[in-house]
Residue, then its C-alpha position, 0 to 999 in steps of 0.5 A: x819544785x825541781x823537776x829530773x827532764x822536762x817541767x810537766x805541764x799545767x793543768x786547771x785544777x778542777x773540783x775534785x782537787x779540791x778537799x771538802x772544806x779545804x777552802x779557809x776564809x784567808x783564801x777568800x778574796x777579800x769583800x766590803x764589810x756586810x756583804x753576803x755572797x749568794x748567786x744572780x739569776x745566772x747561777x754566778x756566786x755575787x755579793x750584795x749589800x751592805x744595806x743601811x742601818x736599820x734595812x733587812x735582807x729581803x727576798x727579792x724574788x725567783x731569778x734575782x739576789x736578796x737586797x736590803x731594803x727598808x723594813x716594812x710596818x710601823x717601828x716608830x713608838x711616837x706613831x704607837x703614842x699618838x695614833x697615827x698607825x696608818x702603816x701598822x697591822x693591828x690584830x682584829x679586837x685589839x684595843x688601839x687607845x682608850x680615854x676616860x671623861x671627867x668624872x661628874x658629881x653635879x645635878x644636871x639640867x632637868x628634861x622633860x623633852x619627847x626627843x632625845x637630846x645631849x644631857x646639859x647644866x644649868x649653863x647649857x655645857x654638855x659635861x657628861x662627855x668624853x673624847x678620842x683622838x686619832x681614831x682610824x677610819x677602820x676602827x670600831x669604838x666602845x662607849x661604856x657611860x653610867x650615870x644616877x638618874x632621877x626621874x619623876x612625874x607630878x601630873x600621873x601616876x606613869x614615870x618614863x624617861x630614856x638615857x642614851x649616847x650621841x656624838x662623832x666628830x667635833x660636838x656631834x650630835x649623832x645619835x649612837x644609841x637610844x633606849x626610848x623614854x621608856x627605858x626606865x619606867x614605872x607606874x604607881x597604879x591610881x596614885x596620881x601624885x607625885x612619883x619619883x624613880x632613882x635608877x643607875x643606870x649603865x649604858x654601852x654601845x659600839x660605834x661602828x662608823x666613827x669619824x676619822x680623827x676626833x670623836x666627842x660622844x655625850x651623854x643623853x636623855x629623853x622622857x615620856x607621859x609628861x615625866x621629868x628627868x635629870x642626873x643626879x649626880x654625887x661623889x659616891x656614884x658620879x657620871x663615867x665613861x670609858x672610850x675604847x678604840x678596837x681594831x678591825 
């Protein structure tokens, strides 16, 4: 620009020459792709960034800029698939996993014992079972069995036998519920003969201790006054059961 006598002298400009929105992007100084300006504790316009993929801009508190920092929970679905949710929030009452035994249609082995024991075959093979995985050490577990009964007695004219639940870790054998040889009871007063009860039976439970890792729950029986009793199993009413892994 031409001046007439002297060039005035400079001055800063300051922000009231600035227009409000005057400032277009092509007047920025140029940055690196994906960084953001914000401010350091110092008031200073800084930028920062850019993360890595799969980061998120996180605050990193008073006094400092954000950062990208890796995300925090589970994202993986193979940790959702197998169980291992060790880094994940589940919502209390959220059903992590179930699992359904083998369906059985055979007789089981008779029991005429006092003590509650796991229900066997001919063989001495504890079918009546079903298996979780990967279970969380805070996890609660939810055992649902039903089974057709058959109980009888030749001696008197009482029946008593019991059904109940064992299990935890590997082919433990904790007992998780017994209902007592006298659960399923009848009497046929002064007919000291042979009496027989068929019953379906369905029993639940809530294992509130599992172990952490594997749980195998059986299913189990026990009689009373000298009763008999085994599983009388068919393709219309076979044994089931359903395992279900709750959050807490």
């Amino acid at each position: 620009m031409a001046y007439l006598g002297r060039e005035a002298a400079k001055a800063p400009i300051v922000t009231a020459d600035l227009p409000d929105n005057g400032v277009s992007l092509a007047k920025m100084t140029g940055g690196t792709d994906g960084q953001i300006i914000t401010y350091d504790a110092s008031g200073d316009p800084v930028a920062v960034g850019p993360g890595t993929d799969g980061q998120v801009l996180t605050s990193t508190g008073a006094g400092s800029p954000p950062a990208f920092e890796d995300a925090g929970g589970s994202t993986s679905a193979s940790d959702l698939d197998s169980g291992t949710l060790a880094t994940a929030r589940m919502a209390a009452g959220t059903v992590i996993q179930t699992a359904y035994g083998t369906p059985q249609s055979g007789n089981s082995a008779a029991t005429t014992s006092a003590t509650l024991e796991k229900v066997l075959d001919a063989s001495s093979n504890a079918l009546w079972t079903a298996q979780l995985t990967g279970v969380l050490a805070s996890s609660h577990v939810l055992i649902i069995m039903t089974i057709q009964t058959y109980s009888y007695n030749a001696s008197n004219d009482e029946i008593g036998s019991g059904w109940g639940i064992m299990g935890r870790g590997s082919g433990g054998s904790t007992v998780i519920r017994n209902a007592g040889g006298w659960s399923n009871y009848v009497q046929n007063v002064g007919v000291e003969e042979t009496t027989a009860l068929y019953n379906q039976v369905t029993l639940m439970a809530m294992d509130t201790a599992p172990d952490t890792g594997t749980n195998d729950y059986y299913l189990a029986y026990n009689t009373q006054a000298g009763s008999t009793a085994y599983v009388a199993g068919n393709a219309a009413s076979p044994f089931t059961c359903i395992l279900m892994e709750i959050a807490q």
